[in-house]
C-alpha positions in Angstrom: 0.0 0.0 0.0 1.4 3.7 -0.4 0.9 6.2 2.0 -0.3 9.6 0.5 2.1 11.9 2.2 1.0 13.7 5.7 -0.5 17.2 4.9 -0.9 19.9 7.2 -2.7 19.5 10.6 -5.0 22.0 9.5 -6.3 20.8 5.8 -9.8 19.3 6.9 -10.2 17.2 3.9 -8.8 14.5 4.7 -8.4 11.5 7.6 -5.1 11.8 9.5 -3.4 9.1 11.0 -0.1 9.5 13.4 2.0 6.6 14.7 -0.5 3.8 13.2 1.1 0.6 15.2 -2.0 -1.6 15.3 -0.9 -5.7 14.8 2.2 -5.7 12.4 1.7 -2.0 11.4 5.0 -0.2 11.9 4.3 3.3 13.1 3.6 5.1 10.2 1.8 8.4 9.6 -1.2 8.1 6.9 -3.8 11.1 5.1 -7.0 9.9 3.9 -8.9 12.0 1.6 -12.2 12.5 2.1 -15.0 12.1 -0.9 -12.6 9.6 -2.9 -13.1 5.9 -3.2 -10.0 4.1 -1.9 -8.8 0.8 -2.4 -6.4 -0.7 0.0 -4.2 -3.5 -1.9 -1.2 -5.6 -0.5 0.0 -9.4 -0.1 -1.3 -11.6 2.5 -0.3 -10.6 5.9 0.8 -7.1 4.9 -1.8 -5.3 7.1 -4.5 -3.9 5.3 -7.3 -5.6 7.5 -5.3 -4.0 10.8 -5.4 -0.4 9.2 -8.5 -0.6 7.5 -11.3 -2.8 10.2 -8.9 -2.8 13.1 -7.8 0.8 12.6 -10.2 3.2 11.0 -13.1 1.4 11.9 -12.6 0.0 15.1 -12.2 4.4 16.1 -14.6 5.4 13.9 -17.3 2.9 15.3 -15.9 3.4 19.0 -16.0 7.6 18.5 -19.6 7.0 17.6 -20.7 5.0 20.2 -19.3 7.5 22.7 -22.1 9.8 21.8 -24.6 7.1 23.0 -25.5 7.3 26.9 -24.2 4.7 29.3 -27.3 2.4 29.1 -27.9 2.2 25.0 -23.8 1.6 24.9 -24.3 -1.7 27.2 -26.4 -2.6 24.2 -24.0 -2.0 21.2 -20.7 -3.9 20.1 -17.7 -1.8 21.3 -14.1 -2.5 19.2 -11.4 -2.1 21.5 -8.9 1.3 20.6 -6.4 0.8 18.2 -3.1 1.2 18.7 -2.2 4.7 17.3 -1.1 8.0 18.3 -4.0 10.1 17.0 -6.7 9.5 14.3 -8.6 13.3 13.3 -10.9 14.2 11.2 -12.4 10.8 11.5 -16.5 10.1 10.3 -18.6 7.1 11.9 -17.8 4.0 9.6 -20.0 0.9 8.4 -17.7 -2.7 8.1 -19.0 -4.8 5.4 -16.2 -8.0 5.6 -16.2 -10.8 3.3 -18.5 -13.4 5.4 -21.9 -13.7 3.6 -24.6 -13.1 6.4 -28.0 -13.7 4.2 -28.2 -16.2 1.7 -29.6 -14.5 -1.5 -27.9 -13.0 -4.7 -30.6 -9.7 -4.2 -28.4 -8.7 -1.3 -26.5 -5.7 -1.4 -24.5 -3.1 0.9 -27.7 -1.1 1.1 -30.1 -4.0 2.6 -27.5 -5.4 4.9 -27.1 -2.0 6.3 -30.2 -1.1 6.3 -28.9 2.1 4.2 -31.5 1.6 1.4 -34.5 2.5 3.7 -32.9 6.0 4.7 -32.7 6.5 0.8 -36.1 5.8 0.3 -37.4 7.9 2.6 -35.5 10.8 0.8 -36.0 10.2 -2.1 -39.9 10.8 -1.3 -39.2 13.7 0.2 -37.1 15.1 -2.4 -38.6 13.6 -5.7 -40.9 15.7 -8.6 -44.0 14.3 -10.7 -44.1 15.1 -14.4 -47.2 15.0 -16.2 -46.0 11.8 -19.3 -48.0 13.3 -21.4 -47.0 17.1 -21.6 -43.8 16.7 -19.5 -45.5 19.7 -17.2 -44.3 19.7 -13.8 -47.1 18.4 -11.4 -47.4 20.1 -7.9 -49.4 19.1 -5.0 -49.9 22.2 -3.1 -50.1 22.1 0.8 -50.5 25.6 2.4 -47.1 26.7 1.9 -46.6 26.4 -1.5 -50.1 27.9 -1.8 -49.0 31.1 0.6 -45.9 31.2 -1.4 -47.7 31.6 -4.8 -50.3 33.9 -3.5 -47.8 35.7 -2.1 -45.8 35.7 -5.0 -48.6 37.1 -7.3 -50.8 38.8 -5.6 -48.8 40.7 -2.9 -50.6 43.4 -0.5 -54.1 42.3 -2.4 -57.5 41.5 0.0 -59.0 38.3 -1.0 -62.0 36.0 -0.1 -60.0 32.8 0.9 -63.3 29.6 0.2 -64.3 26.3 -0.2 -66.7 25.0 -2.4 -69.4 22.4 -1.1 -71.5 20.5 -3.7 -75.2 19.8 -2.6 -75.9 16.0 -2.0 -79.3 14.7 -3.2 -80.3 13.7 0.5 -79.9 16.6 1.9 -81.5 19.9 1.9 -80.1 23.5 1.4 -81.5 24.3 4.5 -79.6 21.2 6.4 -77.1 22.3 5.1 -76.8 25.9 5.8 -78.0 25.3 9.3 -74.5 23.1 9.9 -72.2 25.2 8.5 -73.8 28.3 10.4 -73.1 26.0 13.6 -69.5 25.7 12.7 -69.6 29.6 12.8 -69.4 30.8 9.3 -71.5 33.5 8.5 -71.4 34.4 4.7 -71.4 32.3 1.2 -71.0 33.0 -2.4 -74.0 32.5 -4.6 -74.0 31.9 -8.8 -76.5 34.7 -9.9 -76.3 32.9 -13.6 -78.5 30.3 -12.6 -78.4 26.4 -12.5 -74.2 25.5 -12.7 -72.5 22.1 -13.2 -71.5 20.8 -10.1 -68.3 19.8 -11.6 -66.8 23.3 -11.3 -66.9 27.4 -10.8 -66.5 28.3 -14.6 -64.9 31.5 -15.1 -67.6 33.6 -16.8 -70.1 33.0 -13.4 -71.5 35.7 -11.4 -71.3 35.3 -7.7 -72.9 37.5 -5.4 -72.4 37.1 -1.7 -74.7 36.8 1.0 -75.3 36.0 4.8 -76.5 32.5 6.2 -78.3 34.3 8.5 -80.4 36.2 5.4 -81.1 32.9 3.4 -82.1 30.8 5.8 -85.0 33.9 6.8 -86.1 33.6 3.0 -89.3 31.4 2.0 -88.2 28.2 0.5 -89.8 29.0 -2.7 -87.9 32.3 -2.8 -84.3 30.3 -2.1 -81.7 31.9 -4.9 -80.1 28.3 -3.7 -83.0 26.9 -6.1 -80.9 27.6 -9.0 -77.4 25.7 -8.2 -75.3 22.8 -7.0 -72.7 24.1 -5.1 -71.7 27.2 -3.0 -68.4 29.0 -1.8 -68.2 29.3 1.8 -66.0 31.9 3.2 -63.4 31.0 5.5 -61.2 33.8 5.6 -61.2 37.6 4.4 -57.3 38.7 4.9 -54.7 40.7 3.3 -51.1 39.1 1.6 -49.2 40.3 3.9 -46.2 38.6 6.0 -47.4 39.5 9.2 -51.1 37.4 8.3 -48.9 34.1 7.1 -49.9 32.1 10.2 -53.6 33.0 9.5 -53.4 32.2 6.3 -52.0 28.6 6.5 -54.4 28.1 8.9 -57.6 29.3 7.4 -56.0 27.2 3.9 -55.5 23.6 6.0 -59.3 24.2 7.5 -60.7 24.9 3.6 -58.3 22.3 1.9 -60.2 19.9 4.7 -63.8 20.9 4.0 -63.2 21.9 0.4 -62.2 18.0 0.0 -58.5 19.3 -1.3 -59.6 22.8 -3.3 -59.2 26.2 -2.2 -60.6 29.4 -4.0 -59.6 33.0 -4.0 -61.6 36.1 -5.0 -60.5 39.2 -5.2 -64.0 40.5 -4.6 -66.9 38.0 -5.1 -67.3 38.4 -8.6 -63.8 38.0 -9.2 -62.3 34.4 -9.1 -58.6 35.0 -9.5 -56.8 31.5 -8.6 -57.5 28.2 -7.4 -56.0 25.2 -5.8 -55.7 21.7 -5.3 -54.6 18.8 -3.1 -53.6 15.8 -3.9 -52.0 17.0 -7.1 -53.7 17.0 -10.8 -51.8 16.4 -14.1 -52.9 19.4 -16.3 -53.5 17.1 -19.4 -55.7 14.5 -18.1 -56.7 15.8 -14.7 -55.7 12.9 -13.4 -54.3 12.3 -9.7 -50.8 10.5 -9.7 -49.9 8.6 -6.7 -47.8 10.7 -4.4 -43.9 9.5 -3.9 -43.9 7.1 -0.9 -40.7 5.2 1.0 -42.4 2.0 1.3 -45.1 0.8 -1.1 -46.6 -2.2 -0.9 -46.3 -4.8 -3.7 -48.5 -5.4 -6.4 -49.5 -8.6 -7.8 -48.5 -8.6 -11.5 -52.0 -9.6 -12.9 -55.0 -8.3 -11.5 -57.6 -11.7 -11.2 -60.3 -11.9 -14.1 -63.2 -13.2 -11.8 -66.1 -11.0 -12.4 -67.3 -9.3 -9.5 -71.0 -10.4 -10.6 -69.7 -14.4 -9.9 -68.4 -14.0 -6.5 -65.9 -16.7 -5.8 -67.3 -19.2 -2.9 -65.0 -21.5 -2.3 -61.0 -22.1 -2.8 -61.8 -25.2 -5.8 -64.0 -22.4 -7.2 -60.8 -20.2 -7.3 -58.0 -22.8 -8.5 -61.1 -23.6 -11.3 
């Protein structure tokens, strides 16, 4: 093996080794640099297992056990010290030797280590969704990304921060007002073009905004509810401003949560300037791609033919 020459005591880019005398090792002074792959070769014998598991492991594991309290240390394996004068600059280490431990080719450094699930979990946190078919970027916006963009593009404005909810065929508008008036909001927007698909706010609607208070004191024949599907309820009227940030996450989670993962803004209520969404939708197809997750759980590669009409009843039924 040669020994890259001993740099200064200050260069923090490397491993230092002084007076390495561990086994048949001879006292020598050693730099490793850090961020390179390094192979250690030699003949039988010549020491590379002393300086590289004996050595630099051993104090590298042993350094990082120290951090541990007395009663999780009584649980780990501790490497007795090696024989050196002083090791700096050292990182905790991971031994992989040459015994095979689990008897399958699909093994690697990462499973045995237990490395790959750390890696999964970050690459979930860190990973983007592109829409295949336009190669759009596809964002699921939470109420930070949603402040950020508000923020971004409509700084200082007042908006009408709502939810939409979509009338259910068992229920009444009158139910329905009555509930959300008990959860303390006080004023919804109205469509003033009559009847609207239920599917959506399009953008050439007229709202008009009233109190609960006001419709539910209006005869049932005179309800301008008559005329639509859905309504915006108001959760929050607030300004872009830094210093209403905490309000506004807040007042987004509560609509994201009743809105069923959409938000509205208005400007003013016949003014629909942006809209959101959670869990995110590929502009093309409007489609909802499965978020990035560290573990997901297999899937069988064909899905079974059995109709759902001819219910399988018994296991001969299912091998038929």
């Amino acid at each position: 093996m040669l020994a890259v020459p001993p740099t200064s005591s200050t260069a923090p880019e490397c491993i230092r080794l002084r007076g390495v005398r561990q086994n048949n090792l001879k006292g020598f002074d050693l730099d490793l640099p850090l961020g390179k792959f390094i192979v250690v070769t030699g003949l039988s014998g010549a020491g590379k297992s002393s300086l590289v598991f004996d050595t630099l492991h051993a104090e590298g594991q042993r350094r990082y056990v120290e951090t541990f309290s007395a009663y999780t240390r009584q649980f780990l394996e501790l490497l007795d010290k090696p024989q050196v004068d002083s090791i700096e600059n050292i990182r905790p280490s991971i031994a992989i030797d040459q015994t095979n431990t689990v008897k399958t080719s699909r093994s690697t450094v990462g499973t045995m280590t237990e490395l790959t699930d750390f890696a999964k979990v970050w690459f979930s946190h860190v990973a983007e969704c592109y829409d295949p078919a336009t190669g759009e970027k596809v964002e699921d916006d939470t109420p930070l990304t949603i402040w950020a963009k508000t923020h971004a593009t409509h700084p200082a404005a007042t908006l009408l921060l709502c939810f939409r909810i979509t009338k259910p065929e068992n229920l009444s508008w009158t139910e329905i007002l009555t509930s959300i008036k008990n959860q303390g909001y006080t004023r919804v927007l109205l469509s003033e073009g009559g009847a609207r698909p239920p599917d959506g706010l399009s953008r050439t609607d007229t709202l008009a905004l009233h109190k609960i208070d006001e419709l539910l004191a209006l005869p049932a024949t005179h309800y301008p509810l008559l005329a639509t599907s859905s309504i915006h309820v108001i959760q929050d009227r607030l300004r872009i401003a830094a210093d209403n940030q905490s309000r506004f996450l807040e007042a987004c989670e509560t609509a994201l949560h009743f809105g069923k993962g959409e938000v509205f803004f208005f400007s003013n209520p016949k003014s629909e300037i942006e809209n959101f969404k959670r869990p995110a939708t590929t502009p093309a197809a409007s489609t909802h791609p499965r978020p990035a997750a560290p573990f997901v759980p297999p899937r069988p590669a064909c899905s079974p033919s059995i109709p759902r009409s001819a219910p399988v009843r018994n296991a001969e039924a299912l091998a038929a």
